[in-house]
N, C-alpha and C positions, 0 to 999 in steps of 0.2 A: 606839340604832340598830335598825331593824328586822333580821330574819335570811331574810329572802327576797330569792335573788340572782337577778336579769336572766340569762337566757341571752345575749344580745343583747349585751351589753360584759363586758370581764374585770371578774373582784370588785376588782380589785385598782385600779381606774377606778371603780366602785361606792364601795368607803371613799370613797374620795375623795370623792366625790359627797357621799355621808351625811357628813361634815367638813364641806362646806362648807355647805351646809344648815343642821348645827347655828349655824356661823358666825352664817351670813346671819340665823338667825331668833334669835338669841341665848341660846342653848343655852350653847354656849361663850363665853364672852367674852374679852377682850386678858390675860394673864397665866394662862389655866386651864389645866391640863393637860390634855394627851389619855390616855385609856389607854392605858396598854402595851401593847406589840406583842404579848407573850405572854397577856394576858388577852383582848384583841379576839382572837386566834387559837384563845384555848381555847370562849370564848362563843361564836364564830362557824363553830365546828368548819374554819376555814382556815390552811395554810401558814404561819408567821411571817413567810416571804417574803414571801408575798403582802401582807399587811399593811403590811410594810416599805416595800415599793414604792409600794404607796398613802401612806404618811407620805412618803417621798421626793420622791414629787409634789410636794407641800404644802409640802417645805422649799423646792425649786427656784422655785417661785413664788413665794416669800417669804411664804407665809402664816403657818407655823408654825417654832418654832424648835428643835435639840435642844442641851440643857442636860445635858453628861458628869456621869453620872450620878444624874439625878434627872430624865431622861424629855423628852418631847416637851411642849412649849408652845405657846398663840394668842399672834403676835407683835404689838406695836403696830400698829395701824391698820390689819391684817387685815379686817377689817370694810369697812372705807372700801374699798379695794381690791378686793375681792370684791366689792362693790358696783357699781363702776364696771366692771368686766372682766364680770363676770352681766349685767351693762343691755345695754353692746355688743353682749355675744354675743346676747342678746335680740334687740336689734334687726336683728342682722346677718345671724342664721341661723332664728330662731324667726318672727319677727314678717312676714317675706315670703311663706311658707309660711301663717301664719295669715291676712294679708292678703285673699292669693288666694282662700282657704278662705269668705272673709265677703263678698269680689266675687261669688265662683262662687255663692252661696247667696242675695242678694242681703237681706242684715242689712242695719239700720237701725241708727243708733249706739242708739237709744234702746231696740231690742230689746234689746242687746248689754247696757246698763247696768242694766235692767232684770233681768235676768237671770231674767225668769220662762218658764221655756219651754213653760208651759199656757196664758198668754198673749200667744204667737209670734204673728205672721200665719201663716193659713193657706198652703198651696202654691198658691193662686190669688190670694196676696198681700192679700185680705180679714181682717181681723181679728176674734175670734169676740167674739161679741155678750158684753155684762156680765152676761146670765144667764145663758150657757154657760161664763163663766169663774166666776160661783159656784159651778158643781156641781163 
């Protein structure tokens, strides 16, 4: 996990973020452990609370699970779940906000997929020549 925290949301919403993340990108897998609350608190120079809280998240949501005595675990089908609740929210909150962002601008799917942004159209919606885009 990285050690640069957002002013912008509590750290304790941040873990959680970096959790889920590892999830989604398969860092953690179904039965791995998470760090302990006191070793994320000591590497991360934060609260145990804090930490706790962010695990707390993760149990409520059913992603992770704690095991008396021997620490926090990724619960079955964590993955799948996280997957499905991320796309939503994607769609629900992320994706109308980008929409708009690519109307206002007036993108072309094929700029978008292209992902070259030296060969954008120009602001007069002209595309620059194939010897302007070799240099």
């Amino acid at each position: 996990m990285k050690t640069e925290w957002n002013d912008g949301q509590p750290i304790y919403r941040q873990l959680r973020d970096r959790v889920v993340a590892m999830i989604l990108e398969g860092v953690l897998k179904e039965g791995d452990a998470l760090p302990s609350v006191r070793t994320v608190a000591a590497d991360y120079r934060v609260n145990p609370l804090t930490v706790l809280k962010g695990y707390q998240e993760l149990v409520d949501e059913g992603l992770i699970e704690s095991k008396r005595g021997l620490g926090m675990f990724v619960k079955a089908g964590a993955s799948e779940l996280l997957l499905k609740s991320e796309r939503q929210n994607f769609l629900q909150e992320e994706w109308p906000r980008i929409h708009a962002t690519i109307q206002r601008l007036g993108l072309k799917a094929e700029e978008l997929l292209d992902g070259d942004a030296e060969g954008a159209a120009r602001p007069g919606g002209e595309k620059r020549s194939e010897e302007e885009e070799e240099r």
